[in-house]
N, C-alpha and C positions, 0 to 999 in steps of 0.2 A: 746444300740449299734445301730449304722447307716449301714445300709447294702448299698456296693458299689459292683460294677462290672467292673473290667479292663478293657477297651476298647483294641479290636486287632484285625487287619489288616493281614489279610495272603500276604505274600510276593512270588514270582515264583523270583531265580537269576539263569537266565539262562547258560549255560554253554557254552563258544567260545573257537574255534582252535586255537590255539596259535605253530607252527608249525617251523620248523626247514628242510627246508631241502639242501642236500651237494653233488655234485656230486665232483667225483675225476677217475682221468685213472689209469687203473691195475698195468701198467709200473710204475707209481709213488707209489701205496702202495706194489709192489710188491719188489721194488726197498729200500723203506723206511717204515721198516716193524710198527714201533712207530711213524706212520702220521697217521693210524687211529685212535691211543689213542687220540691222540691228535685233531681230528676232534670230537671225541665225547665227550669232555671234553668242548671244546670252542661251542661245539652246546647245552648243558646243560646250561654254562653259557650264551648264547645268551637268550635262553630260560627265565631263569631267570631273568635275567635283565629287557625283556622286562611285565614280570607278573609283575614285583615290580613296573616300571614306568604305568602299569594300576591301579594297586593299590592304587597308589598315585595322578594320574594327569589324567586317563581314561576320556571317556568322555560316559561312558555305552552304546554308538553304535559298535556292533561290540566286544565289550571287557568290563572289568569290569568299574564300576562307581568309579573313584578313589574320594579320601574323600576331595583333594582339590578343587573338582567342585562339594562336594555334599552340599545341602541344610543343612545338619548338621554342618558344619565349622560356626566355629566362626573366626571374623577377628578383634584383636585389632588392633586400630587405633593409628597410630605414636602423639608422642608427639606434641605442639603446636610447631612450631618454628623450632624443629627435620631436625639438616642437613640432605641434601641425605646421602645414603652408610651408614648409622649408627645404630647401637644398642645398647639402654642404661638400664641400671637397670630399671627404668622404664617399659617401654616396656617387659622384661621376668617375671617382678614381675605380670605385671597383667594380661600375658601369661599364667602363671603358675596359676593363681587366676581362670581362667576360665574353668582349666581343670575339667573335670565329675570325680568324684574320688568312685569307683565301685569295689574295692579289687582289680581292675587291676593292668597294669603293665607300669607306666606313663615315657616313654622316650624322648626324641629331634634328630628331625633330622635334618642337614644342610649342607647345603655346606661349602665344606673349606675354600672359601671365607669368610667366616667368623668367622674366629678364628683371625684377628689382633682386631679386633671387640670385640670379648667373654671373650677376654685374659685378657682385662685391665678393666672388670669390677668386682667393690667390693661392699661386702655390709658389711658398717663398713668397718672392717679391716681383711676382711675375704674373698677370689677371690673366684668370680661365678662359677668358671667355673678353674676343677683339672686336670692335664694332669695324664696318670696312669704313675709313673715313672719306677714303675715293673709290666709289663703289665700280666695279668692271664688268664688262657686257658677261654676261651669264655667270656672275658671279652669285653667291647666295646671300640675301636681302639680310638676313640674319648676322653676317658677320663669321667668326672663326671660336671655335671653340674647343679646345686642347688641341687645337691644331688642324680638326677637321670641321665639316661646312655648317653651322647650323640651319636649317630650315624653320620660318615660324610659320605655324598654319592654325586654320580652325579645327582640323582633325582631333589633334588632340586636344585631351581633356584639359581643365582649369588646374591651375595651382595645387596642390596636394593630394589630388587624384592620381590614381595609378596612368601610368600613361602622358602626363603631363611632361617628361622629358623621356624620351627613347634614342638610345642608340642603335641604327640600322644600318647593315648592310643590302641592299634592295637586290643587291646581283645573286640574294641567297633566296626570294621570289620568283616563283615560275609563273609566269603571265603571259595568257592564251589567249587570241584575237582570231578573227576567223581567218580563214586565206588571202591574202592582200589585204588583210586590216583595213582602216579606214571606217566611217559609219555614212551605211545605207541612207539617203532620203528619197523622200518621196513628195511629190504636195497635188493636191485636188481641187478643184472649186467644183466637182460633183457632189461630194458629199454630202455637204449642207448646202445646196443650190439655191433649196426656195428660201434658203437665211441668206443670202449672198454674202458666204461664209469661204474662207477658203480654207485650205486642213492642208496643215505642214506636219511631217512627219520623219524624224528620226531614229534608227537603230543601230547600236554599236553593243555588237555582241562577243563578253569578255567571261574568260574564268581566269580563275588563277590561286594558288596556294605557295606556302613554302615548299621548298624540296627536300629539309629537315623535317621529319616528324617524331623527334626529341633534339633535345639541347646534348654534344657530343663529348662523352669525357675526356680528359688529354690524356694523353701519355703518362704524365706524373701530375700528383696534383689531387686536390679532390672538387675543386670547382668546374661543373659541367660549363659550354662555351655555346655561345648558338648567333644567327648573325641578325639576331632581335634581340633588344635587351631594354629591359625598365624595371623602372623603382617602383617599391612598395607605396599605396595608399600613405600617406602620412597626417 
């Protein structure tokens, strides 16, 4: 036997305010008694929206490292010749080749932009990419794509941007929430009293990075693996 020892690196992922707040006058929720539900529903999703877009595209100052500026992304390179605005078998076949495959849980995410794109590709005689035609409770809006879930969202980028289709594995994301998670409120009518104003306030304080900080070489092979993956600008 060869005795080896794991190399490890402690990590500190700091935790940022990620913050919501809404003022509104008495008269108006006094008046409109389901405008508060409704500010505190659109200030949840605000919230989230803006966690996923760190998650994804962060720049780690200030807020999470998202995966498509971390040193762990891999980025396959468009075909020789590859019109703009395009995506071809090619391109998801060796998208999909590069993913880290870890018992995760390997999905796609894209813009809708690119579904006249995903639509018409086959391999053989068999389409990339299933729409669900009877959709199931937590199933992904997007349909089935070489087999795993597609997501579409606003995150990603438009049609022939880098980023406009990514293959992810999220379980390769390390995401920090404070203890007992959740997001802090608070709400006032001190604040702006002589406005007869009331001040609603939210905080949900998140960090988070890959746990990859390079894309992994295999064993044989020379294509590195990583559990972010996207296509070149085209």
């Amino acid at each position: 036997l060869i005795a080896s020892k794991a190399a490890a690196t402690g990590e500190i992922i700091q935790l940022h305010e990620l913050y919501a707040f809404v003022l509104a006058s008495q008269e108006v929720l006094d008046d409109a008694p389901r405008l508060q539900n409704r500010i505190f529903n659109q200030a949840a999703n605000a919230i989230r929206w803006k966690a996923f877009e760190a998650v994804m595209t962060g720049d780690g100052k200030g807020k999470p490292l998202g995966f498509m500026n971390s040193p762990a992304l891999v980025t396959v390179a468009k075909e020789g010749g590859q019109q703009a605005d395009t995506i071809n078998v090619a391109n998801v076949l060796k998208m999909y080749s590069r993913l880290l495959r870890m018992g995760g849980r390997p999905m796609w995410l894209g813009n809708s932009d690119i579904l006249p794109q995903i639509g018409q590709l086959t391999i053989g005689n068999v389409p990339a990419w299933l729409p669900l035609n009877q959709p199931l409770a937590g199933a992904p809006d997007g349909g089935v794509f070489l087999g795993r879930p597609l997501i579409f969202n606003e995150h990603s980028p438009t049609l022939g941007d880098a980023g406009d289709l990514t293959c992810v594995d999220l379980t390769g994301y390390a995401l920090a929430t404070k203890a007992g998670g959740g997001i802090d409120f608070a709400a006032s009518i001190h604040l702006f009293f002589d406005y007869n104003l009331a001040a609603f306030r939210w905080i949900f304080r998140v960090g988070g990075q890959p746990y990859l900080s390079a894309p992994v070489a295999p064993a044989k092979g020379p294509n590195t693996k990583s559990h972010f993956v996207t296509l070149e600008a085209r």
